[in-house]
C-alpha positions in Angstrom: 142.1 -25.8 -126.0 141.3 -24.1 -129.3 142.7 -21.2 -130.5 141.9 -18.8 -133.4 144.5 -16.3 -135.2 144.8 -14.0 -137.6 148.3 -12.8 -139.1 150.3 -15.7 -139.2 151.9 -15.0 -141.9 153.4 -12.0 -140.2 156.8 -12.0 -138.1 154.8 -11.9 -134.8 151.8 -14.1 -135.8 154.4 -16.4 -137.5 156.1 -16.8 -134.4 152.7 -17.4 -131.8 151.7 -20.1 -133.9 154.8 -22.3 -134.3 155.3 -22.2 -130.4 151.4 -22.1 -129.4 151.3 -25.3 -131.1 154.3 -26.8 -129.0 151.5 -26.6 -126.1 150.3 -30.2 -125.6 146.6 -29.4 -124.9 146.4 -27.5 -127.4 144.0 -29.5 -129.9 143.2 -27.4 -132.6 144.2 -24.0 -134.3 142.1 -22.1 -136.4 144.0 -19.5 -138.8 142.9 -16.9 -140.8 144.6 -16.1 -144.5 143.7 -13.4 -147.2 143.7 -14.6 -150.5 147.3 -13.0 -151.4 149.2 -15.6 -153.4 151.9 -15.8 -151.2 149.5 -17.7 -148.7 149.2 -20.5 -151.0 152.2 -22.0 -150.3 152.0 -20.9 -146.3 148.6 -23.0 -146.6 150.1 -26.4 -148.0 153.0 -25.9 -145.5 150.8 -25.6 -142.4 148.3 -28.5 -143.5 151.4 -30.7 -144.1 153.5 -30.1 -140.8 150.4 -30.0 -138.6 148.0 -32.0 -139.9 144.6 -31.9 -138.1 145.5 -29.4 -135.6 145.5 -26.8 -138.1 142.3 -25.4 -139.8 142.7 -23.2 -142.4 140.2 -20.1 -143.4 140.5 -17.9 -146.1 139.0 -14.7 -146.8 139.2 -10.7 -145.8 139.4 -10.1 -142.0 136.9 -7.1 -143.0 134.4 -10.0 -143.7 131.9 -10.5 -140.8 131.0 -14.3 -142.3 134.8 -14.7 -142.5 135.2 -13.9 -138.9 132.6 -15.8 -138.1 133.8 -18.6 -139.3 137.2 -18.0 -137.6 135.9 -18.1 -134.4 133.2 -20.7 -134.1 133.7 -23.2 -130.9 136.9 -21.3 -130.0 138.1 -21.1 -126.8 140.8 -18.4 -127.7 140.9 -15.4 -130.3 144.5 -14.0 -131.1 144.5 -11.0 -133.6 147.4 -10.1 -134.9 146.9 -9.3 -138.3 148.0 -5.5 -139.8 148.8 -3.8 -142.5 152.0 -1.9 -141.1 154.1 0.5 -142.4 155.4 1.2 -145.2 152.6 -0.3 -146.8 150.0 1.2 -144.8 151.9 4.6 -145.5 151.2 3.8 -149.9 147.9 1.7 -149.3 145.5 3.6 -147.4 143.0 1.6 -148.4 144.4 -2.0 -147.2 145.6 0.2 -143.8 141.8 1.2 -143.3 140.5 -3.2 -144.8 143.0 -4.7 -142.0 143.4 -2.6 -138.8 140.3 -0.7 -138.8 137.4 -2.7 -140.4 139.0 -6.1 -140.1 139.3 -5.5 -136.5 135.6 -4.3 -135.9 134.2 -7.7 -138.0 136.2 -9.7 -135.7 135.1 -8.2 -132.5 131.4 -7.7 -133.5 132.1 -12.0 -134.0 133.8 -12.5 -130.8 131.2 -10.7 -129.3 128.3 -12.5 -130.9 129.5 -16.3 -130.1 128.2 -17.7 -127.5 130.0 -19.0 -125.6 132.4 -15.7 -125.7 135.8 -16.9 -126.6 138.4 -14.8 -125.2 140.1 -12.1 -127.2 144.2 -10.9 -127.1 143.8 -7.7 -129.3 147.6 -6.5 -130.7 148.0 -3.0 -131.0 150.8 -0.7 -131.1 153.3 2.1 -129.8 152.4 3.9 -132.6 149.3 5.3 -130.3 151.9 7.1 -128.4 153.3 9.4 -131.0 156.3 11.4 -130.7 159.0 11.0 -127.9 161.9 12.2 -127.6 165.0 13.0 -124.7 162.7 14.7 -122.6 160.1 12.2 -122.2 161.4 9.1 -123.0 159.6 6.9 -120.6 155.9 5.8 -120.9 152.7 4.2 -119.7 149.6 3.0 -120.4 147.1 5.9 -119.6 149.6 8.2 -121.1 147.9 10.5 -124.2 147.6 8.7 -127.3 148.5 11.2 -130.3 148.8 10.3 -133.4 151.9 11.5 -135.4 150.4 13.4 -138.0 149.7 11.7 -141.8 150.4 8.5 -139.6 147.7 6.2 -141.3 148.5 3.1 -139.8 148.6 4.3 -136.1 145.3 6.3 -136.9 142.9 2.9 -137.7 144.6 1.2 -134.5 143.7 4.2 -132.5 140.1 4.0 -134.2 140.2 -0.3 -133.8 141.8 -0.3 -130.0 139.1 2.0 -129.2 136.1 -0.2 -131.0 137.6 -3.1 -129.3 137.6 -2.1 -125.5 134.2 -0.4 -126.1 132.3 -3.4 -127.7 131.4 -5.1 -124.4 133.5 -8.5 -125.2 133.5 -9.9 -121.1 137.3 -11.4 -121.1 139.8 -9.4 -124.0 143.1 -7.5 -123.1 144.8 -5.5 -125.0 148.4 -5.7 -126.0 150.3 -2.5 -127.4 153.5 -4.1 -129.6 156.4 -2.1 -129.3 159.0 -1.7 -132.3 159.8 -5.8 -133.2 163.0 -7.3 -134.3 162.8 -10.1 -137.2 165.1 -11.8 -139.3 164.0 -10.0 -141.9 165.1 -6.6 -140.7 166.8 -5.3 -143.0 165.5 -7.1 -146.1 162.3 -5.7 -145.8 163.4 -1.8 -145.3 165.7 -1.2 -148.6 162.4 -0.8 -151.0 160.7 2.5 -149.3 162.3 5.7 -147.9 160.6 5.0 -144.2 164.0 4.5 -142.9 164.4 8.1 -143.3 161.2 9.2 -141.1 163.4 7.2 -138.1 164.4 10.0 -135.2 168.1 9.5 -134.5 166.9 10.4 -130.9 163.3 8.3 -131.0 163.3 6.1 -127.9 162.9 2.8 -129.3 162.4 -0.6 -127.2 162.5 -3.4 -129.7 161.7 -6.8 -128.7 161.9 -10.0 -131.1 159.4 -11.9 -133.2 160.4 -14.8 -131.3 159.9 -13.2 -128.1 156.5 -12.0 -128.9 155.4 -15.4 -130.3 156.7 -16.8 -126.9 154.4 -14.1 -124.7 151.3 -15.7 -126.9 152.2 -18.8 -126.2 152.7 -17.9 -122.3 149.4 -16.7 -122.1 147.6 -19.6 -123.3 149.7 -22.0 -121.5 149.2 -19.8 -118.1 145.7 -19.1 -118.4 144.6 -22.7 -119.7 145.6 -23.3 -116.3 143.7 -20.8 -114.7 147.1 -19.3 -113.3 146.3 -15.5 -114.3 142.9 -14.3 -113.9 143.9 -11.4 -113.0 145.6 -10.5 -116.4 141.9 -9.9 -118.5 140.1 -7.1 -119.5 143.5 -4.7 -118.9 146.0 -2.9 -121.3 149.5 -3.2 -121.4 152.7 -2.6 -122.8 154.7 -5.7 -125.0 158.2 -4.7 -124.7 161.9 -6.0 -124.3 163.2 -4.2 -120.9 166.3 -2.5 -120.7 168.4 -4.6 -122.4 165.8 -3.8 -125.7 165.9 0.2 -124.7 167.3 1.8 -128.0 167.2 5.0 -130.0 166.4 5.5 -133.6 170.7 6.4 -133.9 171.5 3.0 -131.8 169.4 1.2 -134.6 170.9 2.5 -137.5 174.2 1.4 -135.9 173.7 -2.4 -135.2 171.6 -2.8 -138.3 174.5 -1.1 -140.5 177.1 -2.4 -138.7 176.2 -5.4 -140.3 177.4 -4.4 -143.4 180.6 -2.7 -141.9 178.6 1.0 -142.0 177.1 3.5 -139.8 174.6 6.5 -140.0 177.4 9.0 -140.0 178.9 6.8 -143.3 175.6 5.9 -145.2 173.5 8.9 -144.2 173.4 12.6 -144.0 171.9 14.1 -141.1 168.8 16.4 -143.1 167.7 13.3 -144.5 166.3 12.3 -141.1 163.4 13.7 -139.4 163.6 15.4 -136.4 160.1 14.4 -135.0 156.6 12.9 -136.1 157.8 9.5 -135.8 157.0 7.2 -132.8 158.3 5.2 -129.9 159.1 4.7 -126.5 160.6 3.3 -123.4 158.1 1.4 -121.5 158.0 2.4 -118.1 155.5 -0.4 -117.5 156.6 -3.1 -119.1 157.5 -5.3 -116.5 153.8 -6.2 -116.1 153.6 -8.5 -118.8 156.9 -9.8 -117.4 156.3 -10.4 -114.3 152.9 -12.8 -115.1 154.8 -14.5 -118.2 158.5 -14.3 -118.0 158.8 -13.6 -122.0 161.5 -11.5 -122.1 164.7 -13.5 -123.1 166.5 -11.9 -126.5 168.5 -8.7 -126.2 168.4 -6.5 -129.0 172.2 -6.6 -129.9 172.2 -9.7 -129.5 169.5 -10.4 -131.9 171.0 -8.1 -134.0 174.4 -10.6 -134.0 172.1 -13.4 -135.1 170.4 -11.5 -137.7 174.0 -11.1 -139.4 174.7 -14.9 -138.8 171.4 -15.9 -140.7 172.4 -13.8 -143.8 175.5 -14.2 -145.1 174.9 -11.1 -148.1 175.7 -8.7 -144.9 179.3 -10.2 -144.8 179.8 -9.8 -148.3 178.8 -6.9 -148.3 181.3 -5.9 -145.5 183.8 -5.8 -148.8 181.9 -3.8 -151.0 182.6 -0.1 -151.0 181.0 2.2 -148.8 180.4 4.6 -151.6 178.8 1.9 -153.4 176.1 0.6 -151.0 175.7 4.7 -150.2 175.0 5.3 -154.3 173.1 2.2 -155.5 170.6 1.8 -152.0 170.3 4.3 -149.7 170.7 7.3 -152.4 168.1 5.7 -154.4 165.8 5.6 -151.5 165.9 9.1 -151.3 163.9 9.2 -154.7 161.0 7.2 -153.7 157.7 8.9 -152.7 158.3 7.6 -148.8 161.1 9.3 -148.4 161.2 12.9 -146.3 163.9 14.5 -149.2 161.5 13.6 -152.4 159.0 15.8 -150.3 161.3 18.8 -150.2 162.0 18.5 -153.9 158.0 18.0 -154.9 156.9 20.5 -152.5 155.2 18.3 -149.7 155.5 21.3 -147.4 152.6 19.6 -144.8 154.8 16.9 -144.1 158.5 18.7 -144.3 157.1 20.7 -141.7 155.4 18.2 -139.6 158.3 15.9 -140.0 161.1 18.7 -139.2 159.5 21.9 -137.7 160.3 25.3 -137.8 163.8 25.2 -136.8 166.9 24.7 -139.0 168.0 21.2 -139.8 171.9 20.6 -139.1 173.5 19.5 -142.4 177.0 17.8 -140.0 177.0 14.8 -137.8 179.2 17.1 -135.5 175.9 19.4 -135.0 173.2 16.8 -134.1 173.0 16.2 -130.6 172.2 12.3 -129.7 171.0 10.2 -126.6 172.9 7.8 -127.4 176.7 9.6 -127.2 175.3 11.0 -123.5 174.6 14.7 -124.8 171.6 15.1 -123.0 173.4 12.9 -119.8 174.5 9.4 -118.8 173.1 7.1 -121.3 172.5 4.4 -119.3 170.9 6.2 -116.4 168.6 7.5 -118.8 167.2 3.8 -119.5 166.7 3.0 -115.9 163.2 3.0 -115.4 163.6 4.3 -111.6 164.6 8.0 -113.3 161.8 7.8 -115.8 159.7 11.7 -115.6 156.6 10.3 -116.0 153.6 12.3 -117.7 150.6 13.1 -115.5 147.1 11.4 -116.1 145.4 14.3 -114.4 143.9 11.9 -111.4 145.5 9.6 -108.5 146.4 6.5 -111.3 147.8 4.9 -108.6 144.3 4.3 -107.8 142.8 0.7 -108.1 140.0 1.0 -110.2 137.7 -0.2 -107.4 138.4 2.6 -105.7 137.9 5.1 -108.4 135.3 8.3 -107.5 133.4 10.9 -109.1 136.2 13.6 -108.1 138.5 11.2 -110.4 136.7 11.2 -113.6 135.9 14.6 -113.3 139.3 15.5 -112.8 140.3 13.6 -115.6 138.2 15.0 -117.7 139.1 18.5 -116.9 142.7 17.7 -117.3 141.8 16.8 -121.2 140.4 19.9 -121.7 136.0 18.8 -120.8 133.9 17.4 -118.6 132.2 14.5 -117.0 128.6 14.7 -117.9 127.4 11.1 -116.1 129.2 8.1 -115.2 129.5 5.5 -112.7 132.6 5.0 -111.1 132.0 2.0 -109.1 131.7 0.2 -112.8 134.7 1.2 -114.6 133.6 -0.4 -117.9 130.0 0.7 -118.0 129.5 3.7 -120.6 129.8 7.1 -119.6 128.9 10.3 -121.3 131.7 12.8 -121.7 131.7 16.3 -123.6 135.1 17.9 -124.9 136.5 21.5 -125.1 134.8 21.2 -128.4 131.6 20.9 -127.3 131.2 17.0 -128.9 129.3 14.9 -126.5 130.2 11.0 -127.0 130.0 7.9 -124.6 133.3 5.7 -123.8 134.1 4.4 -120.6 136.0 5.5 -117.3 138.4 2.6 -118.2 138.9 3.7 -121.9 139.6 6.7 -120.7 141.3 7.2 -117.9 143.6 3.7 -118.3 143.8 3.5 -122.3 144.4 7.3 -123.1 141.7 7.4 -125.3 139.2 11.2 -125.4 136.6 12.3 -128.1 136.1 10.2 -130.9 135.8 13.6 -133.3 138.8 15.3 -132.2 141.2 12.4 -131.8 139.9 10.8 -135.0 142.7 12.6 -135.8 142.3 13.6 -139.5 142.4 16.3 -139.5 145.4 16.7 -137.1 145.2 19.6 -135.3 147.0 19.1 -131.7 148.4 22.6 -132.2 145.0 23.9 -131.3 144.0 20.9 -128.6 147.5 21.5 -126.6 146.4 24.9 -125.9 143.4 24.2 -124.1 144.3 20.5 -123.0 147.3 20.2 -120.4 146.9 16.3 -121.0 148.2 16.9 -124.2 150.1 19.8 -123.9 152.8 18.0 -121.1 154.0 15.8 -124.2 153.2 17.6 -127.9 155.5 20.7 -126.5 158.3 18.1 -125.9 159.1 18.9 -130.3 156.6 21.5 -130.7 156.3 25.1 -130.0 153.4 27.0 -129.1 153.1 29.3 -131.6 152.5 26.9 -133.9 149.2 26.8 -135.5 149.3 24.0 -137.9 146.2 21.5 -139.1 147.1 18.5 -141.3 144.5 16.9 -143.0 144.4 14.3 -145.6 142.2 14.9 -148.6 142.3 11.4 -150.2 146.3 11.0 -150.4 146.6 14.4 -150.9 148.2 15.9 -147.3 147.1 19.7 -146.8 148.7 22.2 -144.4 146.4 24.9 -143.1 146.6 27.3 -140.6 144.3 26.8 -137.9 141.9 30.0 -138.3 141.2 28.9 -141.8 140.3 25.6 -140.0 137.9 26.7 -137.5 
């Protein structure tokens, strides 16, 4: 078995290839690594612990000769590679290189080798947008809308789409939920994105090492032809209940490690009380029940996290006020961070970020999941009380057994039509047309099972769900979950300059 990778040198990818190449048949690896000097020494470390069975290429995953390259006489292709956030939040540049171009080069190779190797797409939660108490749960098929100004979700809406459309024969795609790593905290006290965390964001959070171990699952499972039936599907990567978490929970087991809390480090308005993203995964137990992954539980990965670095028991003894002054208050001033938006005047994203309504300035004021103000905590995370967000057809519906009356209904639902399709071929192209009047071909399957609707209005930028949630009761169901409807907000992005205009100055 050969394999190719890209973004092993991330916490996920890092992960996949140290236990893929624990598999005995596996003969050879292939890996893919930009030209960053950090991946100098990752290259003399792979080469000397694994010898032959590790090939290294270098180069831009935007580069089709590159990705050519990568995949040549593979029987695998695992892309993991991404430019996440906060980087992708600074960089939009390197977001666009990695997620979005990078991702179309490497299907457009996978898709030109012959023999097709088979491709394991990663994407992301982030599709999903905003959740909250009142829709906690969800699914694939459920809308995908992008939180606005939310770069990095925005090219793996654009590169999940490209994928499932490009006709590779055997692919599946794998949305990552929120990932715990050693490096946790390490690598979120440079950049105010701690600060665009909902205290009541439903957050599943599996491990690195878990996520590493569902890659290597696959490839051990499938090698021996145990799984057919997992290809050329979408699903959900997550943790279970034991991983089920809010934005308020994390901020708790990741402070706690250095004898804090939000209530001690943080004041409540520095928070934003929507346009993040996560979820609980209602479906999540598919990938579970094929590959039995799920083994770390998020406090207790949290507990090991403190045990790896002892600076977070030091720190223990160092005054609150201290840590508060010299790390988190300094966070604040950085260009990331929701309050250096009030003080420049960013009022696109104070609004998006908070909304119309006033902010509460006490802990004793904010309501949370997590202390049972919106009822018992743990029955919320049972997935058998999950309200669950209507597709606008029968989705309990095999796809063989899909019909005209389906797709049409689906399409209403979204706010269109059904122009042409065939239903009896699921992934076969099919013209749609939305309540815009854009015309554009995706098929039954991207639509109706990944979430995904016109290419023009859900590019997003501009953002203007506002507008589309008045005429689309697909989206509507879940954007009035932390918006109102008389707002009539468009956010755009003009270079890295975020505008906020009303909507009749947009149309």
């Amino acid at each position: 078995m050969k394999i190719a990778m890209t973004g092993v040198s991330g916490n996920m990818g890092r992960e996949a290839l140290k236990q893929t190449l624990e598999l005995g048949n596996v003969q050879f690896v292939r890996v893919l690594l930009s030209w960053r000097k950090r991946n100098n020494k990752l290259a003399k470390k792979l080469k000397k612990q694994y010898g032959d069975r590790i090939g290294i290429v270098r180069g831009s995953v935007a580069d089709k000769n590159i990705c050519k390259a990568l995949v040549a006489g593979m029987n695998y292709v695992v892309h993991m590679a991404a430019v996440i956030p906060p980087r992708s939040d600074n960089d939009f540049e390197a977001s666009e290189e990695c997620n979005l171009t990078g991702t179309m080069a490497l299907a457009d190779a996978v898709f030109e080798e012959d023999p097709q190797p088979k491709f394991i797409h990663i994407s992301t939660v982030a599709l999903y947008g905003n959740r909250n108490e009142k829709h906690p749960f969800g699914r694939v098929g459920d809308p995908l809308i992008i939180s606005p100004f939310d770069t990095y979700a925005m090219h793996k809406l654009k590169a999940e789409r490209y994928v499932l459309e490009r006709g590779i024969k055997t692919f599946a795609v794998l949305r990552q939920t929120a990932m715990l790593h050693p490096n946790m905290l390490n690598d979120n006290v440079s950049d105010g994105l701690m600060f665009h965390t909902c205290v009541n964001a439903p957050l599943e959070w599996v491990s690195s090492r878990d996520s590493g171990y569902l890659i290597k699952r696959i490839l051990e499972r499938d090698s021996a032809a145990e799984v057919p039936e997992f290809w050329c599907k979408i699903y959900n990567i997550g943790a279970g209940k034991k991983g089920m978490a809010t934005g308020y929970d994390t901020f708790k087991y990741g402070f706690g490690l250095i004898g804090g809390s939000a209530e001690k480090f943080f004041r409540p308005e520095w928070l934003s009380r929507r346009n993040f993203h996560g979820l609980w995964y209602y479906d999540g137990n598919e990938l579970e029940e094929l590959f039995h992954y799920q083994r770390d539980g998020m406090e207790s990965y949290w507990q090991e996290i403190g045990r790896r670095h002892k600076l977070f028991k030091l720190a223990k003894i160092v005054p609150k006020k201290l840590i508060d002054l010299f790390l988190f208050r300094r966070l604040l001033k950085t260009p990331n961070a929701p309050m250096y938006w009030k003080k420049s005047g960013d009022d696109a994203r104070v609004y998006a970020y908070f909304g119309p309504d006033e902010v509460p300035t006490d802990w004793k004021d904010v309501k949370l999941i997590a202390k049972g103000d919106f009822g018992d905590y743990d029955e919320m995370r049972e997935v058998k009380n999950a309200v669950l967000l209507d597709h606008g057809y029968d989705d309990r519906k095999p796809l063989s057994d899909w019909t005209r009356d389906d797709l049409e209904s689906a399409a209403k639902f979204r706010g269109g039509e059904c122009l042409s399709a065939d239903p009896k071929d699921p992934y076969k192209a099919a013209k749609w047309r939305c309540h815009d009047g854009h015309e554009f071909t995706l098929s039954p399957f991207t639509v109706l099972k990944g979430g995904h609707w016109c290419p023009v209005c859900s590019c997003p930028a501009p953002w203007d769900f506002d507008r589309q949630a008045k005429f689309s009761p697909y989206l509507a169901q879940v954007w009035y979950d932390s918006h109102v409807k008389n707002e009539d907000m468009c956010y755009d992005l003009d270079g890295k300059t975020p505008i906020m205009r009303h909507i009749e100055e947009h149309e």
